[in-house]
Backbone and ligand atoms as CSV (ligand in chain L), in Angstrom:
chain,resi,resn,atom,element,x,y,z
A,1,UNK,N,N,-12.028,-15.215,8.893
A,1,UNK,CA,C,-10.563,-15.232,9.069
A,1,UNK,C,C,-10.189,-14.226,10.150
A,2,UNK,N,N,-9.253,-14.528,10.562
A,2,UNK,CA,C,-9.026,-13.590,12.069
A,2,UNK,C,C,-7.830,-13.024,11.590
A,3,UNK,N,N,-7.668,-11.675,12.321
A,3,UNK,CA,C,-6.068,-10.821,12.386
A,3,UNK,C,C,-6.132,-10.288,11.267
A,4,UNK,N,N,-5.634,-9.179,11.357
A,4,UNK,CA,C,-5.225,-8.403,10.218
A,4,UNK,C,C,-4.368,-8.741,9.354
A,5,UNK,N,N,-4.082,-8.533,8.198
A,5,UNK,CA,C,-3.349,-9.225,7.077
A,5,UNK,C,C,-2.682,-7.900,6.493
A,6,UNK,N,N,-3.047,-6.805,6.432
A,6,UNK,CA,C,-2.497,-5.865,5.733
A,6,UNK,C,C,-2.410,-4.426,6.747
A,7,UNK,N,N,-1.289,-4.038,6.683
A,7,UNK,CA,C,-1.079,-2.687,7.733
A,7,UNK,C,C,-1.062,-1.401,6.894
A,8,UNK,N,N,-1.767,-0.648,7.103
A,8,UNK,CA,C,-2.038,0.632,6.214
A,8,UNK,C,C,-1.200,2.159,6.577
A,9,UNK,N,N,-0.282,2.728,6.594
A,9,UNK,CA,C,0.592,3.133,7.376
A,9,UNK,C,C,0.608,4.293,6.022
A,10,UNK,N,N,0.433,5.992,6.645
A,10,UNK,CA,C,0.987,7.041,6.141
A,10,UNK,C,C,1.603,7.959,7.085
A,11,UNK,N,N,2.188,8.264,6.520
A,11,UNK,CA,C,3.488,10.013,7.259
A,11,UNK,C,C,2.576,10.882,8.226
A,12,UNK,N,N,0.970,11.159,7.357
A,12,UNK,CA,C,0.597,12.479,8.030
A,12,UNK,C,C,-0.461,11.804,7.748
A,13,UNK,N,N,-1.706,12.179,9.376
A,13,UNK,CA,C,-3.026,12.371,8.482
A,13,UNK,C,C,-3.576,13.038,7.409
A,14,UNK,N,N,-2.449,14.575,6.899
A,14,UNK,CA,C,-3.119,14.813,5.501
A,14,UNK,C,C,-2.803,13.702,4.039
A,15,UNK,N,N,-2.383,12.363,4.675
A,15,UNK,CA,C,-2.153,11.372,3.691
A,15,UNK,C,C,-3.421,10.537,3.500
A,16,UNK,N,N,-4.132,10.836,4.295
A,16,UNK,CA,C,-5.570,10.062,4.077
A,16,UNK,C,C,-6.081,10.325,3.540
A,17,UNK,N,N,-6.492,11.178,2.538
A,17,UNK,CA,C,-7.486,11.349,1.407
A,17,UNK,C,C,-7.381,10.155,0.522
A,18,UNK,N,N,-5.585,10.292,0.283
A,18,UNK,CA,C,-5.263,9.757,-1.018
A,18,UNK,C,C,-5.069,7.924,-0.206
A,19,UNK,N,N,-5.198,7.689,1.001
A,19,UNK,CA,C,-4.297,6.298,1.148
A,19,UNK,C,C,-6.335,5.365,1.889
A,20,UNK,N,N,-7.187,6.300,1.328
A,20,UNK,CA,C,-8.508,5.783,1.709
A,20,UNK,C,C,-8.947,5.180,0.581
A,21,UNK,N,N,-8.087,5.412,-0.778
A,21,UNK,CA,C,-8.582,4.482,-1.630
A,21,UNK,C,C,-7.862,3.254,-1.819
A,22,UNK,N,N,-6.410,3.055,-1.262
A,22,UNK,CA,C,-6.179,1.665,-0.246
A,22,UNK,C,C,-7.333,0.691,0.214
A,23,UNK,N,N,-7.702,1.694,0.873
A,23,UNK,CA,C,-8.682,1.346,2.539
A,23,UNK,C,C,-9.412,0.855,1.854
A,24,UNK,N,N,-10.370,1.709,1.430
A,24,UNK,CA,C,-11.715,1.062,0.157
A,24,UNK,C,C,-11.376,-0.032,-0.513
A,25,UNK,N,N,-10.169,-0.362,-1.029
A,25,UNK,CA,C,-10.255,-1.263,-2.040
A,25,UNK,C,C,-10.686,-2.498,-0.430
A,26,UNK,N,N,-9.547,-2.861,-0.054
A,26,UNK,CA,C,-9.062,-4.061,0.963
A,26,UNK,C,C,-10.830,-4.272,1.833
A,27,UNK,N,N,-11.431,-3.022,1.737
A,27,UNK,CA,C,-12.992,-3.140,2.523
A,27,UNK,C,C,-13.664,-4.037,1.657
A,28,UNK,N,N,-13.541,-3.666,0.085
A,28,UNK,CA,C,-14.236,-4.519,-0.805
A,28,UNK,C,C,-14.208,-5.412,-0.742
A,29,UNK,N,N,-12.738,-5.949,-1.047
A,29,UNK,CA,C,-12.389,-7.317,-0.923
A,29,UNK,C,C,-12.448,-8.015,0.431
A,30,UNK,N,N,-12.809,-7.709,1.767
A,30,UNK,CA,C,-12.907,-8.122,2.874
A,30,UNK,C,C,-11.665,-8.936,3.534
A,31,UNK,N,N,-10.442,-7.734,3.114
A,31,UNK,CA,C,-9.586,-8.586,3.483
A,31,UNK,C,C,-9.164,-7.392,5.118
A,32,UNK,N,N,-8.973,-8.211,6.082
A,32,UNK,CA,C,-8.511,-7.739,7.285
A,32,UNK,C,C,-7.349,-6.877,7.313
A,33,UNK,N,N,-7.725,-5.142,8.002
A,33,UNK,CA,C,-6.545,-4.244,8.054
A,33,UNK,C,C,-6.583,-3.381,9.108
A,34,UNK,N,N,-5.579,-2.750,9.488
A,34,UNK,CA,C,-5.616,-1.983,10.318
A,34,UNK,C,C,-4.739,-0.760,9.727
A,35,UNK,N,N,-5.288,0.936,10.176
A,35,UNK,CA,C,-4.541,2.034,9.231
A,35,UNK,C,C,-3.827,2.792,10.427
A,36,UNK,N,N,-2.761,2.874,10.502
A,36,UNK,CA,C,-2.565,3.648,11.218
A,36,UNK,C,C,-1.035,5.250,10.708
A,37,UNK,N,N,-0.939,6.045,11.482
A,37,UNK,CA,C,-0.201,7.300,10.844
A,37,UNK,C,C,1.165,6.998,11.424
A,38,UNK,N,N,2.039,7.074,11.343
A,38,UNK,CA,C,3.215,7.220,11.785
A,38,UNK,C,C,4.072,7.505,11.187
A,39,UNK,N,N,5.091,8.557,11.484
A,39,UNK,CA,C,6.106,9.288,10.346
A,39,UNK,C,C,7.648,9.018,10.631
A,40,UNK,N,N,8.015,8.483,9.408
A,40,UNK,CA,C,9.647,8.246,9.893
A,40,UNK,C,C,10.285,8.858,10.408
A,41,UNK,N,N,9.901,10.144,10.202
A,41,UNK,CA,C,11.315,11.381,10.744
A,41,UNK,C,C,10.505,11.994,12.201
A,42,UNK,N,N,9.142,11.828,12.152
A,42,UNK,CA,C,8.278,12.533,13.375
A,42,UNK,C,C,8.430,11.628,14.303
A,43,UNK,N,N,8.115,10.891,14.368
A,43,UNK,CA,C,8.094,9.438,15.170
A,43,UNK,C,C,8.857,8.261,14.621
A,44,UNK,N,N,9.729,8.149,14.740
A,44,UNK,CA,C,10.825,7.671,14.235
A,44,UNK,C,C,11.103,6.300,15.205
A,45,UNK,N,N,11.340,6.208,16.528
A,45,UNK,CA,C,11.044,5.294,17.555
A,45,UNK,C,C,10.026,4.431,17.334
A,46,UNK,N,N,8.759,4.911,17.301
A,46,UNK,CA,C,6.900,4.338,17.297
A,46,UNK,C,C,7.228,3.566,15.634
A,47,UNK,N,N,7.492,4.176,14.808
A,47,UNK,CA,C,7.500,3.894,13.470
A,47,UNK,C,C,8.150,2.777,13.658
A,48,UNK,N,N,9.448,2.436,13.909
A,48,UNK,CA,C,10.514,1.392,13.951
A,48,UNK,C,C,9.956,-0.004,14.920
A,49,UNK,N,N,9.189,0.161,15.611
A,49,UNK,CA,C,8.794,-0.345,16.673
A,49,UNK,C,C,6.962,-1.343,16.358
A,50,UNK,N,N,6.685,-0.375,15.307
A,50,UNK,CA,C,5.210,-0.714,15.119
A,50,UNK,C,C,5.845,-1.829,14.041
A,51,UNK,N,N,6.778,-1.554,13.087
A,51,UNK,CA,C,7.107,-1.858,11.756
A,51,UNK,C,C,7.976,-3.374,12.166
A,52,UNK,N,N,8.844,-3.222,13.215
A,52,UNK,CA,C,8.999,-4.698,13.745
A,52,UNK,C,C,7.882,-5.757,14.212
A,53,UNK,N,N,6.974,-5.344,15.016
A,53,UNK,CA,C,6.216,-6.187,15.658
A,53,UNK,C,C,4.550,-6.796,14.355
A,54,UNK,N,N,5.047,-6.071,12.946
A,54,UNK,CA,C,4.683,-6.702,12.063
A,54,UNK,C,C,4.274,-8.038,12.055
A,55,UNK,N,N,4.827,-8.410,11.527
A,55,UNK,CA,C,5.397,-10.324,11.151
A,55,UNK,C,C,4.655,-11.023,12.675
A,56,UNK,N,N,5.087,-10.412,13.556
A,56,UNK,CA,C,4.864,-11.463,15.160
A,56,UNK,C,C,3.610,-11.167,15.008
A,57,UNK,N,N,2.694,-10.404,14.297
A,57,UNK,CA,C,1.339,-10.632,14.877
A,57,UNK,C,C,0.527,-11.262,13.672
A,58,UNK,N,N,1.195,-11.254,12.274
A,58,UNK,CA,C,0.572,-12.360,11.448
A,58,UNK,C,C,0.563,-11.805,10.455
A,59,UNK,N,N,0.638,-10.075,10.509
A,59,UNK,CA,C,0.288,-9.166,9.213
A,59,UNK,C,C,1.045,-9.782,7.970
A,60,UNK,N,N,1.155,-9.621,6.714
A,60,UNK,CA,C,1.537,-10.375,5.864
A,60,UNK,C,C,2.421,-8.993,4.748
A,61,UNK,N,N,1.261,-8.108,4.413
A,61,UNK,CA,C,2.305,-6.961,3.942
A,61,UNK,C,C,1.828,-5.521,4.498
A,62,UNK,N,N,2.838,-4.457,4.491
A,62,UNK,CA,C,2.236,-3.469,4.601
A,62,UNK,C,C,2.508,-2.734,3.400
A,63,UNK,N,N,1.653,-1.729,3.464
A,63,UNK,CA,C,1.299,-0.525,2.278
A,63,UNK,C,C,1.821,1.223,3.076
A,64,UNK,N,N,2.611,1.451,2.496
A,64,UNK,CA,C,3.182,2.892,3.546
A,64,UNK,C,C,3.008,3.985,2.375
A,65,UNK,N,N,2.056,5.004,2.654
A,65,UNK,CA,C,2.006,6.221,1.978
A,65,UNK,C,C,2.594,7.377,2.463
A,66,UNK,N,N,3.836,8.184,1.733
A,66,UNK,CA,C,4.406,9.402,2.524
A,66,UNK,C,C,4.478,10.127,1.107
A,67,UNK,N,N,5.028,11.401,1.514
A,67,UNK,CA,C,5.053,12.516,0.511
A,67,UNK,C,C,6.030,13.148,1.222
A,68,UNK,N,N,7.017,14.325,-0.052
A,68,UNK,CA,C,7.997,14.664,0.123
A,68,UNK,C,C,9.074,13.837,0.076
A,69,UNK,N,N,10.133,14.129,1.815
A,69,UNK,CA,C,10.959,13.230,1.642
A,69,UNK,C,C,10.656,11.914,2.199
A,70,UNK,N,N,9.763,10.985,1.645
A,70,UNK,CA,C,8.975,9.926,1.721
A,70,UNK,C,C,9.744,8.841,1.959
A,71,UNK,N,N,10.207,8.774,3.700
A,71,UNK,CA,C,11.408,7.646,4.190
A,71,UNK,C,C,10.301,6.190,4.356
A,72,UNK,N,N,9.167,7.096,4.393
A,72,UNK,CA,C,8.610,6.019,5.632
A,72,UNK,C,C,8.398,4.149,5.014
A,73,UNK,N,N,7.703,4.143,4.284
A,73,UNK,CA,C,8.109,2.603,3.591
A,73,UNK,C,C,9.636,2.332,3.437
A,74,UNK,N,N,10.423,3.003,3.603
A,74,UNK,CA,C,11.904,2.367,3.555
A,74,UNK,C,C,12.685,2.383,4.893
A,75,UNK,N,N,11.800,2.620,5.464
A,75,UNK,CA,C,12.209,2.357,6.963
A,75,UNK,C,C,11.814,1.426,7.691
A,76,UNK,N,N,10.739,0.688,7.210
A,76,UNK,CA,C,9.301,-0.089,7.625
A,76,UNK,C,C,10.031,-1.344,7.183
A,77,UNK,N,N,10.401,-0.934,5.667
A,77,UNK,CA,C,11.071,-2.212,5.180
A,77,UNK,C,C,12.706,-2.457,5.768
A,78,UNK,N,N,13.054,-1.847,6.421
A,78,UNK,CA,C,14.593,-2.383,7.240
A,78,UNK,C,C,14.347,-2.596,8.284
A,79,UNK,N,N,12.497,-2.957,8.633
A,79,UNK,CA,C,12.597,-3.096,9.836
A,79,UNK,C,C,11.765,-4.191,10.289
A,80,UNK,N,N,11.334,-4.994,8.986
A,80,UNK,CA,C,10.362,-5.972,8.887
A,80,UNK,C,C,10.787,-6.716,7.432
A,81,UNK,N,N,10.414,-8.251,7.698
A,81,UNK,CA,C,11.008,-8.991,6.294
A,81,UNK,C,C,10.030,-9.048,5.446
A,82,UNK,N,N,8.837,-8.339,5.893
A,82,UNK,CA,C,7.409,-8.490,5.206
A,82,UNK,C,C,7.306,-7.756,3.545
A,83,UNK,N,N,6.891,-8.142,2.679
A,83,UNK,CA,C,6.590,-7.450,1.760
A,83,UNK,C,C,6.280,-6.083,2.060
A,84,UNK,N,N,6.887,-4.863,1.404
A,84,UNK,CA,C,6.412,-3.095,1.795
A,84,UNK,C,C,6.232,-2.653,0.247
A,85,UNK,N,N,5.093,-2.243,0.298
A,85,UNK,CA,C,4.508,-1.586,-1.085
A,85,UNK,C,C,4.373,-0.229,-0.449
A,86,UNK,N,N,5.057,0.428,-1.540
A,86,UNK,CA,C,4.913,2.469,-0.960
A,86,UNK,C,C,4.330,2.883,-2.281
A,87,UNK,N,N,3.678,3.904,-1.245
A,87,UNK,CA,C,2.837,4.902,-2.053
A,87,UNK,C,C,2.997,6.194,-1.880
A,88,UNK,N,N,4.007,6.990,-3.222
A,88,UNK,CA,C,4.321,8.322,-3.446
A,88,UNK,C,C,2.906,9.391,-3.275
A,89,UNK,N,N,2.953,10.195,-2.114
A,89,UNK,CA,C,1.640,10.826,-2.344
A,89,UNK,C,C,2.326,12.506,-2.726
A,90,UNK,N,N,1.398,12.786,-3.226
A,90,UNK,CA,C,1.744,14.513,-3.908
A,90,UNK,C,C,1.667,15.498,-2.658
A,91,UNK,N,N,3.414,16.153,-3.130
A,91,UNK,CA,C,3.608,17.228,-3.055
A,91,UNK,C,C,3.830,18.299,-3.416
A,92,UNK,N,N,4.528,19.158,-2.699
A,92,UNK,CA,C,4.991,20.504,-3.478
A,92,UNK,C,C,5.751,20.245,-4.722
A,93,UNK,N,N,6.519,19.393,-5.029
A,93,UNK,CA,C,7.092,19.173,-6.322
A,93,UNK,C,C,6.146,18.115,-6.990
A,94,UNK,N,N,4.811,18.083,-6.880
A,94,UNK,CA,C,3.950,16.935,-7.702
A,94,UNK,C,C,4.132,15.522,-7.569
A,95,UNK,N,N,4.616,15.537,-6.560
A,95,UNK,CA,C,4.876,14.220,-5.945
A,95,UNK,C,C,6.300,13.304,-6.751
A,96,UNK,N,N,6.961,14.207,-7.335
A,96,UNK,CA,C,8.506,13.612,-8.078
A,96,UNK,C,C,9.061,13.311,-6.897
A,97,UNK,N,N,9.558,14.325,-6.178
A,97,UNK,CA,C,10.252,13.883,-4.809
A,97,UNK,C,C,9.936,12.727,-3.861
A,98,UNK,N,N,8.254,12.447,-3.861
A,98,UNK,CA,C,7.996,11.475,-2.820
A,98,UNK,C,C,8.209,10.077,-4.098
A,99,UNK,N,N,8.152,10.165,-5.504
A,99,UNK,CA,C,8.250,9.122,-6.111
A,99,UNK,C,C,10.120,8.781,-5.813
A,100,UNK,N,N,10.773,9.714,-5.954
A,100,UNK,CA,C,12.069,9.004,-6.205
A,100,UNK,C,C,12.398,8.581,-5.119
A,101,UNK,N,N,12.074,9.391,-3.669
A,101,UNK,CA,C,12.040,8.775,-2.273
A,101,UNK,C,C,11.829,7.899,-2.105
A,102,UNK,N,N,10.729,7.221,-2.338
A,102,UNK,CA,C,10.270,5.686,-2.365
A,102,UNK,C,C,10.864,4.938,-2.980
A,103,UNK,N,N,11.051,4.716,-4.516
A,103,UNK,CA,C,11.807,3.777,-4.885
A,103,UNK,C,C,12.808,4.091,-4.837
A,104,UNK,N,N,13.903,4.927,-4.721
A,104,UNK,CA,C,15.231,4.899,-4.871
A,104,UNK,C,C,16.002,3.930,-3.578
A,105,UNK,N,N,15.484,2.855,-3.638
A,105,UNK,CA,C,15.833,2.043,-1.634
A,105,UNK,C,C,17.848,1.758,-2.549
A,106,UNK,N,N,18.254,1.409,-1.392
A,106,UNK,CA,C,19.678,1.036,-1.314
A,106,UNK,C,C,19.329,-0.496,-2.068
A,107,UNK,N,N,20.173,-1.265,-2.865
A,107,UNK,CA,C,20.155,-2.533,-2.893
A,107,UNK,C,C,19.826,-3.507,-2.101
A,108,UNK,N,N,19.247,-4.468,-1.505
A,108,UNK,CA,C,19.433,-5.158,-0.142
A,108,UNK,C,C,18.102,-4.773,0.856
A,109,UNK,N,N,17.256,-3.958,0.343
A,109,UNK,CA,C,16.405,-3.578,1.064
A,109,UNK,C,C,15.464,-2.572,0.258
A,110,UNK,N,N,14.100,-3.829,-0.486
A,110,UNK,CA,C,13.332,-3.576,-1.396
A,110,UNK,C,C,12.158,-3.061,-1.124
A,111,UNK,N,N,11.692,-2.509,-1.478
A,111,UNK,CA,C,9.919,-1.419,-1.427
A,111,UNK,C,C,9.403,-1.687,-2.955
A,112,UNK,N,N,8.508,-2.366,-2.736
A,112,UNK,CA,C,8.373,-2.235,-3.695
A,112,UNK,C,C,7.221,-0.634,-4.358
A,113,UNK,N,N,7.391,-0.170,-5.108
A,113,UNK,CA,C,6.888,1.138,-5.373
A,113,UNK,C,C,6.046,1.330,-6.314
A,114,UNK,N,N,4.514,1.837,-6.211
A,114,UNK,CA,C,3.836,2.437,-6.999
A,114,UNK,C,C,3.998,3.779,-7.619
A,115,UNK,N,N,2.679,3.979,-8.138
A,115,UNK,CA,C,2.409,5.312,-8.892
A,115,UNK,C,C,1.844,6.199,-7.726
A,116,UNK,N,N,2.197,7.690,-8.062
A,116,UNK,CA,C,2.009,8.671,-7.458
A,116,UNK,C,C,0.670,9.043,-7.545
A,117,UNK,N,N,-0.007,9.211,-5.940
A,117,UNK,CA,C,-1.304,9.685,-5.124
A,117,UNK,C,C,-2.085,8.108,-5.495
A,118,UNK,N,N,-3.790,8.759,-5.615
A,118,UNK,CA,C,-4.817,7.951,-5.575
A,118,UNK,C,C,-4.494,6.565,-6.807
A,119,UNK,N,N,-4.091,6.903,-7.879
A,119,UNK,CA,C,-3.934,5.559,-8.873
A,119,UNK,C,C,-3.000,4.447,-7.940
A,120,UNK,N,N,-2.201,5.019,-7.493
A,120,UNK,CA,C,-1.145,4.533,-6.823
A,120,UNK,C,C,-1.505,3.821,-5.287
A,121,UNK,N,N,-2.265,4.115,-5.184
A,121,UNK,CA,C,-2.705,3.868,-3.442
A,121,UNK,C,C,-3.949,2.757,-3.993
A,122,UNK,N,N,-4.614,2.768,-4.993
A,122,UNK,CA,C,-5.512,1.492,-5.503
A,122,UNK,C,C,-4.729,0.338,-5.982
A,123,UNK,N,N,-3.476,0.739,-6.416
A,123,UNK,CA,C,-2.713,-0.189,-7.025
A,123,UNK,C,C,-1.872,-0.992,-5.933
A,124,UNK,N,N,-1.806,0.186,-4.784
A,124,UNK,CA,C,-1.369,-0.697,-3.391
A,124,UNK,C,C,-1.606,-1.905,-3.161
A,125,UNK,N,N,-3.116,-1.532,-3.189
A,125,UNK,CA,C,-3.829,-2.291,-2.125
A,125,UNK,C,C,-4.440,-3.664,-3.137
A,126,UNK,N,N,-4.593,-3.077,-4.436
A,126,UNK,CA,C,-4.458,-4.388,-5.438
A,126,UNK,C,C,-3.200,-5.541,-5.213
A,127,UNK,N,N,-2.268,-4.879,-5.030
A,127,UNK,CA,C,-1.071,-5.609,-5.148
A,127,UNK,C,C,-0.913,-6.210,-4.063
A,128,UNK,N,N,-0.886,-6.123,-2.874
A,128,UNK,CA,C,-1.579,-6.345,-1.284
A,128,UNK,C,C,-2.320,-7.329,-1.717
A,129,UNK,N,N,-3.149,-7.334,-2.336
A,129,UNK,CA,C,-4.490,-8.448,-2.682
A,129,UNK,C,C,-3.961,-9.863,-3.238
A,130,UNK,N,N,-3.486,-9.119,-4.056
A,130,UNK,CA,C,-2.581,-9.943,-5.358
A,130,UNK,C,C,-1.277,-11.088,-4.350
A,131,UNK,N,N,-0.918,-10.631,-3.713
A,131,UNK,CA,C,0.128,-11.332,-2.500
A,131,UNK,C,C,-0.668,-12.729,-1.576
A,132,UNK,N,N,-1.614,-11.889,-1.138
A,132,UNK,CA,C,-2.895,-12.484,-0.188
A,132,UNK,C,C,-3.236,-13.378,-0.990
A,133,UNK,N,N,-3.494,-13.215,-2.421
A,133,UNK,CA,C,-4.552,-14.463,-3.436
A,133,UNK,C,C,-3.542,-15.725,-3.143
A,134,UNK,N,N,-2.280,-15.321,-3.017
A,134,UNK,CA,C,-1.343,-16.762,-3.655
A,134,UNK,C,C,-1.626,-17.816,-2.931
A,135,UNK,N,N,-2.190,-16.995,-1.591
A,135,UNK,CA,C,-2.321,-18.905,-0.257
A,135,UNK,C,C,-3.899,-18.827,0.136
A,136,UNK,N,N,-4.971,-17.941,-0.698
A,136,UNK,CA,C,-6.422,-17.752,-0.370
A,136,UNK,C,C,-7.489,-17.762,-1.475
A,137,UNK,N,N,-7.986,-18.864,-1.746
A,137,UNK,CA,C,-8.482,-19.268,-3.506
A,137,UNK,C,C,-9.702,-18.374,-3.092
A,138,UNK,N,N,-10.072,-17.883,-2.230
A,138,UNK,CA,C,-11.357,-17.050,-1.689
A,138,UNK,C,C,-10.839,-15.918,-2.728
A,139,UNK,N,N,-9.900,-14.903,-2.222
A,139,UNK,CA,C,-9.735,-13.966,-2.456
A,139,UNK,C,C,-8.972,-13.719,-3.723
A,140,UNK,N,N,-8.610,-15.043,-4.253
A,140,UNK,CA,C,-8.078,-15.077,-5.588
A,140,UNK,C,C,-9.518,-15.291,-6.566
A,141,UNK,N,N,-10.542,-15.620,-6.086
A,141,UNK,CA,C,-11.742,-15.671,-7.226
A,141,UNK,C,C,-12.287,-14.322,-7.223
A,142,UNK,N,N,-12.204,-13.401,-5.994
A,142,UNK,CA,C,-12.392,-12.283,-5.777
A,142,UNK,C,C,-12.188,-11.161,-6.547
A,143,UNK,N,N,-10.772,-11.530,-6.872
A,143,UNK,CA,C,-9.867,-10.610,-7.487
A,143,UNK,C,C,-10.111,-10.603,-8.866
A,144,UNK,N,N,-10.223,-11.860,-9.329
A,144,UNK,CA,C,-10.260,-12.369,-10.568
A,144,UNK,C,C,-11.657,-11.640,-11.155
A,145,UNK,N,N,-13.003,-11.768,-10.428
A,145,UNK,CA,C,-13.973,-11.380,-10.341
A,145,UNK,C,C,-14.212,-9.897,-10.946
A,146,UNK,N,N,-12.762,-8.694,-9.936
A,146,UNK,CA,C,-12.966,-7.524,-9.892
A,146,UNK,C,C,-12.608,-7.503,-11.872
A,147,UNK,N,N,-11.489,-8.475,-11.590
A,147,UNK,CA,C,-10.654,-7.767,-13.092
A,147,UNK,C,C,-11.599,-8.330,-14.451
A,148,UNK,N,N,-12.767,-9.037,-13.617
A,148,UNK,CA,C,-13.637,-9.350,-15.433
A,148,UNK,C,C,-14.653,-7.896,-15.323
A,149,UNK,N,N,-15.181,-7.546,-14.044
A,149,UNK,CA,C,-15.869,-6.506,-14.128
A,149,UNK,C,C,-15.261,-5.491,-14.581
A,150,UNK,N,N,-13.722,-5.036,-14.237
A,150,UNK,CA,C,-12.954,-3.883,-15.105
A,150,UNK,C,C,-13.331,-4.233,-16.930
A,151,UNK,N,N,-12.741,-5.177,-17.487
A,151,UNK,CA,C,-12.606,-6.199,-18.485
A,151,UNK,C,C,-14.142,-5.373,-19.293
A,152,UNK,N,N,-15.133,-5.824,-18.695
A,152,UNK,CA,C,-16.664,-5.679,-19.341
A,152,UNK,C,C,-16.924,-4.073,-19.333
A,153,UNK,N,N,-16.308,-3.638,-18.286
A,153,UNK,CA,C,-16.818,-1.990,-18.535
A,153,UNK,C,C,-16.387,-1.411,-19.730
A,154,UNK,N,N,-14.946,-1.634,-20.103
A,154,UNK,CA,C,-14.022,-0.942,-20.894
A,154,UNK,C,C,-14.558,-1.359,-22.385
A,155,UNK,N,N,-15.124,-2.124,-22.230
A,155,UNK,CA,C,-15.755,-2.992,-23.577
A,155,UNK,C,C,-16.699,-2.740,-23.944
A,156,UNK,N,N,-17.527,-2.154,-23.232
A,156,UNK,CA,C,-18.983,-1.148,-23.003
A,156,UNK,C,C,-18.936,-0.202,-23.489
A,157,UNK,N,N,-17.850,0.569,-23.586
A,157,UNK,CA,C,-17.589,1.565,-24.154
A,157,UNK,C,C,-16.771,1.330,-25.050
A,158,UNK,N,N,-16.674,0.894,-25.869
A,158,UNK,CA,C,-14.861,0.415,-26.482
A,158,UNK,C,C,-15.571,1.550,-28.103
A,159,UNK,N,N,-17.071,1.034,-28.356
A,159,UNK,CA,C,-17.126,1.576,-29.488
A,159,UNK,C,C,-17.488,3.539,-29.241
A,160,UNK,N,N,-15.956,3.845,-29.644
A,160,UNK,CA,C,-16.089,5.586,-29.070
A,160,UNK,C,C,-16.843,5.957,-30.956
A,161,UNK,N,N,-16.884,5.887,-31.818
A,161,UNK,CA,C,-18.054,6.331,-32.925
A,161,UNK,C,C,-18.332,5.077,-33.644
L,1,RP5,C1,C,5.211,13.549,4.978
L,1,RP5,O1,O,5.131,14.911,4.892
L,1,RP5,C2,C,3.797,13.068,5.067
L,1,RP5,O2,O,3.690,11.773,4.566
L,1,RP5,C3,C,3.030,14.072,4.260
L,1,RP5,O3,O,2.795,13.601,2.936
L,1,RP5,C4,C,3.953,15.265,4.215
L,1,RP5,C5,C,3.356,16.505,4.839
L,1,RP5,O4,O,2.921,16.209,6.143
L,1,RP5,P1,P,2.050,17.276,6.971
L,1,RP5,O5,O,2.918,18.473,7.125
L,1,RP5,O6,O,0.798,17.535,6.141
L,1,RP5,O7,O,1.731,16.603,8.278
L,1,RP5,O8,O,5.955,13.121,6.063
């Protein structure tokens, strides 16, 4: 399959620790991405600009990780009709601030919003997946696949005495 399908987008490179378990998942699943940094309030122009030319090149959703005052998926999303999944990453206030940042969008202009840091940035890129399965029976057996292997582990252990 050609072109990227999913755009991987955080505030700061110190957002990459937590937005590489994104990355990892979408590697697993072999679904096409490209990651790049750009900050709403730092680059504010580049941001607006990358976040339009979305859609024209085929991408399908993006995944935006910021912390603090965490504009950047809600900027991405007024600036593209594409599905935007944000990911609250931790800060100085434990990442409350970058959670209410993210979801608190105006009516009319939706993000949709995960959980705060690494749980949250797997759940991205699940959900990313989960979008992708609806028109790709490849990546919907894929998926399906991951969630019997979750399924069997937990069951492996289920008897705790
Ligand atoms: C946000 O500010 C970024 O997303 C990052 O989480 C936070 C701190 O950025 P740095 O000062 O580490 O570059 O915009």
């Amino acid at each position: 399959m050609g072109g990227v399908r999913v755009a991987v987008m955080m505030g700061s490179r110190s957002d990459l620790p937590v937005m590489e378990e994104a990355v990892g998942l979408l590697r697993e699943f072999g679904v096409e991405h490209e990651v790049k940094v750009l900050s709403a309030h730092r680059t504010p122009t580049e941001t607006a600009a990358y976040a339009a030319g979305l859609q024209g090149r085929g991408v399908r959703v993006a995944i935006c990780g910021a912390g603090g005052s965490a504009a950047l998926a809600g900027v991405v999303a007024a600036h593209t009709p594409l599905p935007v999944i944000g990911v609250p990453i931790e800060s100085v206030l434990q990442g409350l601030d970058s959670l209410l940042s993210t979801v608190q969008m105006p009516p009319g202009v939706p993000v949709g919003a995960v959980g705060i840091g690494r749980p949250g940035a797997k759940n991205a890129a699940l959900l990313a997946i989960r979008i992708l399965a609806l028109e790709d029976a490849d990546l919907a057996a894929k998926l399906e696949g991951f969630h019997e292997t979750q399924r069997r582990r937990v069951l492996e252990q289920s008897d705790v005495v």
